[in-house]
N, C-alpha and C positions, 0 to 999 in steps of 0.2 A: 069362113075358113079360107087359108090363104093358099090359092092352089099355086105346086108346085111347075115352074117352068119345063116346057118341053127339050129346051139345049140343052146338052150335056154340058156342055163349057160351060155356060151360065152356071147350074146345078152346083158344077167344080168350083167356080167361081165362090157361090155364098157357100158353101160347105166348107171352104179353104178358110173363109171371113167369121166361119162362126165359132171355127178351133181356133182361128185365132184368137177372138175374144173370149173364149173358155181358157186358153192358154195364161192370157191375162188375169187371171181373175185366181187360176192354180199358182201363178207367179207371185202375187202382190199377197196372196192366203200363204205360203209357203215363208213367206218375210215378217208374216205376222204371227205363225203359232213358234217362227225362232224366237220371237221375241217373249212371249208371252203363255206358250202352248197351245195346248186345245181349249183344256177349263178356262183358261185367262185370255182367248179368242173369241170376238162375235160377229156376226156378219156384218153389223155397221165398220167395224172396224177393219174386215177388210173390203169391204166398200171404200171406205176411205184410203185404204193404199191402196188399189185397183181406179179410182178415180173417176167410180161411176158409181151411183145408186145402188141400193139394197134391192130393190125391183131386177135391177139386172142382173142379178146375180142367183135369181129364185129360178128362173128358165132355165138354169144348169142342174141347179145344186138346191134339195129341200132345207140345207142346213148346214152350220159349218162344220159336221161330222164328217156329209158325205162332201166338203171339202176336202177334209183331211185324212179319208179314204182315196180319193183319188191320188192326190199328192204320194203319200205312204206306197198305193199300187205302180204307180210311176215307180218311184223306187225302187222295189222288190223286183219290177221286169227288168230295171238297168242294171239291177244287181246279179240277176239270173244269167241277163246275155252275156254278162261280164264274165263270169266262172265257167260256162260252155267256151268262151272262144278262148279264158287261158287253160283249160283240159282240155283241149284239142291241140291245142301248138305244141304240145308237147307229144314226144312219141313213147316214150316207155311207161309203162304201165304203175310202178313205182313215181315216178316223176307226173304222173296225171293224181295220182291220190294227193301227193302233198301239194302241188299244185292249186289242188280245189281250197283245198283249206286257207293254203297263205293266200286265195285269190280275194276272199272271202275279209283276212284280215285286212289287203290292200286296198280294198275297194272302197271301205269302211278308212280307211287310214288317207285318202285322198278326198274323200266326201265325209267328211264331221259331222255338220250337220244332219246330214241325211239320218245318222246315228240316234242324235238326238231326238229329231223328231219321232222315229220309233219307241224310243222310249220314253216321251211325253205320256203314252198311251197307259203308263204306270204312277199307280200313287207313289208318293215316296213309303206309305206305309206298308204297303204290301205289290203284290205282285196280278192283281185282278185288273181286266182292260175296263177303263170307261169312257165312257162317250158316245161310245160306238154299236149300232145297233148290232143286233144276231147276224142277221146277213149281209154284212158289210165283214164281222169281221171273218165272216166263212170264206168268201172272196180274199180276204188279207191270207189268211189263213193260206189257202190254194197257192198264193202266190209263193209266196214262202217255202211252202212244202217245194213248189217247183226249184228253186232257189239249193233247197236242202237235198234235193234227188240228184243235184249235179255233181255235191261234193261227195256225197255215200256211194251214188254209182262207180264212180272214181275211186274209191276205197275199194269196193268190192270184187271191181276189175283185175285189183290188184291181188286180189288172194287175202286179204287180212278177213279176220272173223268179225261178229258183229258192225259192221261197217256203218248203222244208224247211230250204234252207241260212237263210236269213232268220231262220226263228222260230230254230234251235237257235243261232244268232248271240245274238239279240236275248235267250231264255233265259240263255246265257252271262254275258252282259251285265248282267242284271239280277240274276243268282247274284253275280257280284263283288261290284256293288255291295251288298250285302245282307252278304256277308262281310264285309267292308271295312270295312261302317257297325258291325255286332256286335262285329267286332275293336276298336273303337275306332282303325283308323285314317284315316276320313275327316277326321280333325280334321288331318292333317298334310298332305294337301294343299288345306285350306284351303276345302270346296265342300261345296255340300249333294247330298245323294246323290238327293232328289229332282230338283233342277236336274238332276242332270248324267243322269239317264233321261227326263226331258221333252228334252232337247238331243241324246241319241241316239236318242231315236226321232225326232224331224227329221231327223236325216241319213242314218240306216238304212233310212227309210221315209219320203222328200220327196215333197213334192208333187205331183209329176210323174214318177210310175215310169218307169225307163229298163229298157227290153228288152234 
């Protein structure tokens, strides 16, 4: 057993060394399920863009699942901090609901990828997650929910009814448009995909909440 060092510096030292080469390894896995997903992902492979061994890579991670749980969790907290700090810059209560939601659109609208790889997590034939075990995606799950309590909070604050139904409306919503626009086919009906989520959040979330 390899006993740990009595400095703290030192300690700081290989602690700082071993995220980083964990960092590595989320970074070169993250390049490779773009390319290929999770199912069409293996550890050799990304072994091979990480630029070390399959050995190196098992003292992280038992598997490229709980690669691409970590990756995904990443995500979801940047996505989380993202919608608390724009419902907060905001001071009217109205303007914090809608807020949540376009944050939610934007954040996803400046990070594509990120999109995608969430939705690797789906067959093309239906809608059931694989890959992933139970308690990994109870964790994804959590995270998300946290993610999802910034924009309903926001809603709620404001007085509108149902505020769960709301946000996952208002997420829906903003998921289309984000498709739609990456698909290349916002061009066919003719509208900017911004416009048309400034114009749903008017009517999803007016002025004057009705109970």
């Amino acid at each position: 057993m390899v006993q740990e060092p009595d400095d703290p510096r030192v300690r700081a030292r290989q602690d700082a060394l071993r995220g980083a080469r964990r960092q590595v390894i989320i970074d070169a896995a993250r390049r490779v399920f773009e390319r290929v997903g999770l199912e069409g992902a293996s550890i050799r492979m990304i072994a091979a863009e990480a630029g070390c061994t399959t050995g190196a890579i098992y003292p992280w991670f038992a598997g490229k699942e709980e690669v691409y749980a970590a990756i995904l969790a990443e995500s979801l907290d940047c996505l989380a901090a993202f919608l608390a700090r724009r419902i907060a810059r905001e001071s009217d209560a109205l303007a914090k609901a809608r807020a949540g939601v376009e944050a939610f659109y934007r954040y996803y609208q400046k990070n594509p990828d990120e999109l995608w790889l969430g939705l690797y997590l789906f067959r093309a034939s239906g809608v059931q997650p694989v890959g992933l075990k139970p308690e990994l995606n109870r964790d994804l799950n959590a995270r998300l929910a946290l993610a999802f309590g910034h924009i309903a909070g926001a809603i709620s604050s404001a007085g509108f009814d149902d505020p769960d139904g709301r946000a996952a409306d208002g997420i829906s919503h903003a998921s289309g448009l984000l498709l739609l626009t990456y698909a290349g086919r916002m061009k066919v009906f003719r509208s900017r995909p911004d416009g048309l989520m400034l114009r749903y959040l008017e009517t999803a979330l007016p002025g004057r909440p009705s109970k």
